[in-house]
C-alpha positions in Angstrom: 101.1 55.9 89.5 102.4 58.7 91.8 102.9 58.7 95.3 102.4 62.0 98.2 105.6 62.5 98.8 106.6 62.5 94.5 103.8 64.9 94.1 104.4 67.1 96.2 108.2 67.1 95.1 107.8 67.3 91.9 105.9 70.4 92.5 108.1 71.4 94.6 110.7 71.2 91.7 108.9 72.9 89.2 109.4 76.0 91.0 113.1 75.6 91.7 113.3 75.1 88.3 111.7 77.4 86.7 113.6 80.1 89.3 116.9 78.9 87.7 116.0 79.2 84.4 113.7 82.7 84.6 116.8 84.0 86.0 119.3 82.7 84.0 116.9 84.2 80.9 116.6 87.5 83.1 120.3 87.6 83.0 120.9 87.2 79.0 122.1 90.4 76.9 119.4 92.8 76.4 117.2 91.6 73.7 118.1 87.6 73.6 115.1 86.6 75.2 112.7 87.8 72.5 115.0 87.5 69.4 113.1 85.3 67.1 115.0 81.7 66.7 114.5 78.5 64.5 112.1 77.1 66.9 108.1 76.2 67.7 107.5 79.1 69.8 109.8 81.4 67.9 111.2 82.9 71.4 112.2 81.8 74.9 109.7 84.2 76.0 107.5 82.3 73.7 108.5 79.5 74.7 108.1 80.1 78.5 104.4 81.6 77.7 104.0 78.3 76.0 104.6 76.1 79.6 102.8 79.1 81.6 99.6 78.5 79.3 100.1 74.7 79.5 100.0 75.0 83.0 96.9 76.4 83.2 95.1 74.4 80.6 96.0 71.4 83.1 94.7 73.1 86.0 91.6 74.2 84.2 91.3 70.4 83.9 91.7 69.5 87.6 89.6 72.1 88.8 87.0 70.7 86.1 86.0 73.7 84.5 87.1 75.1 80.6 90.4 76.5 79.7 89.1 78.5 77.2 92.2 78.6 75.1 92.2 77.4 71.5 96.1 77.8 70.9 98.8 76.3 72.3 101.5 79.3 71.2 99.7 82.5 72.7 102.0 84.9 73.9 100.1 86.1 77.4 102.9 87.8 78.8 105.0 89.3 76.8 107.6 90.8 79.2 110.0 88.3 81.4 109.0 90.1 84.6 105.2 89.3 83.9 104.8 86.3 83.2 107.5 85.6 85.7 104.9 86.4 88.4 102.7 84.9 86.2 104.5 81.6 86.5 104.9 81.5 89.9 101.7 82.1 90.7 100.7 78.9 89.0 103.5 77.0 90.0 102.6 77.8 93.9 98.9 76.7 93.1 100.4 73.2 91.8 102.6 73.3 95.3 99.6 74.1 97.2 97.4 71.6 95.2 99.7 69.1 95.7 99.9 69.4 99.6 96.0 69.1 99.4 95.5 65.8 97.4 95.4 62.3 99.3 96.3 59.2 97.5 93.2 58.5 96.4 92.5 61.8 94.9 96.1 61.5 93.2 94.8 58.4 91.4 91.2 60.3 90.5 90.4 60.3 86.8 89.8 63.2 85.1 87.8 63.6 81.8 88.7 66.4 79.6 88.9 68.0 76.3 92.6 68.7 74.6 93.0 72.2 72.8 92.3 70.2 69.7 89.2 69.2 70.3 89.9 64.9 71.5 88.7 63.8 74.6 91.2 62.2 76.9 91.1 61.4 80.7 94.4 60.7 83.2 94.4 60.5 86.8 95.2 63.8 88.8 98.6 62.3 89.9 99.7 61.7 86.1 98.2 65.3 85.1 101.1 66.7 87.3 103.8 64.6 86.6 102.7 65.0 82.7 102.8 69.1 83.9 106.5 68.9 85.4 107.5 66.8 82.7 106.5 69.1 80.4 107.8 72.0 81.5 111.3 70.0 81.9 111.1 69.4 77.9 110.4 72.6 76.7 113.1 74.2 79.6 115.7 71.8 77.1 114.3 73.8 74.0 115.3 77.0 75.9 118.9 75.4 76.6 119.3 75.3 73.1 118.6 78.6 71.9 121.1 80.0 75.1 123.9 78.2 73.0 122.7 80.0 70.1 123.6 82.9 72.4 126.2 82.0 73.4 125.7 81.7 76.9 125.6 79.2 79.6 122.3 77.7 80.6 121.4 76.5 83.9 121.6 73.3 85.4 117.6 72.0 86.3 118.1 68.4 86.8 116.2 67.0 89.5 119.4 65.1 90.8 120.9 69.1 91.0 117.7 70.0 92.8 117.6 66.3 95.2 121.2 67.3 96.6 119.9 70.9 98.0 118.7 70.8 101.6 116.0 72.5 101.4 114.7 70.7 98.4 111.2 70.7 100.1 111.3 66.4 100.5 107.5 66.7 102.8 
């Protein structure tokens, strides 16, 4: 289903992404980014703690071992600058996971157990691309509330990221 060289971008991407948009939140009015808003997660800082904990349910899963999390909307970090290095710490273990795998461990299956309680299975390479993906959704959510603002919000479509040099194409 996924390729190497898509893995290992899209991981890649994540990061690039999530730079923009941590800073872009870093760089709101004091206050914005935990002002409660119509929304799931009630924050952006919820909202980014919500992707962070996704992030590592999935690579509780690849690593086969439990997540231990029973919630999807737990609030780990609770200041930007935490779970910033929070985030980037998984993000480079996806980056460095990715330049590990081979195609055949890309199309490995892996069982598992969904915070709910179902029992699902993918292959490793659609567990990242369902990671990325997923953080690229609820990044839109946060584009929302910086119009509710008002303020701009940044761009983190992978065409913007494809046209950089040093988008990390390996």
């Amino acid at each position: 289903m996924i390729d190497l060289r898509s893995a290992r971008l899209l991981a890649r991407y994540r990061m690039w992404a999530d730079e923009l948009t941590f800073d872009a939140v870093a760089a709101l009015p004091p206050g914005e980014a935990a002002k409660e808003r119509p929304t799931l997660f009630k924050t952006m800082i919820g909202t980014l703690n919500h992707n962070y904990l996704i992030d590592l349910v999935w690579q509780a899963h690849l690593e086969g071992r439990d997540h231990g999390f029973e919630l999807r909307n737990l609030v780990l970090h609770e200041g930007l600058p935490e779970l910033w290095r929070a985030q980037q710490a998984i993000n480079q273990w996806y980056i460095d996971w990715s330049d590990r795998q081979s195609a055949q461990s890309l199309d490995e299956t892996v069982h598992f157990q969904f915070i709910g309680g179902e029992r699902g299975e993918m292959t490793r390479g659609s567990i990242l691309l369902h990671v990325v993906n997923h953080a690229t959704y609820h990044r839109g959510w946060i584009a929302e509330m910086f119009f509710q603002v008002p303020a701009r919000n940044p761009t983190t479509d992978l065409p913007v990221y494809l046209r950089n040099p040093d988008a990390g194409l390996t």
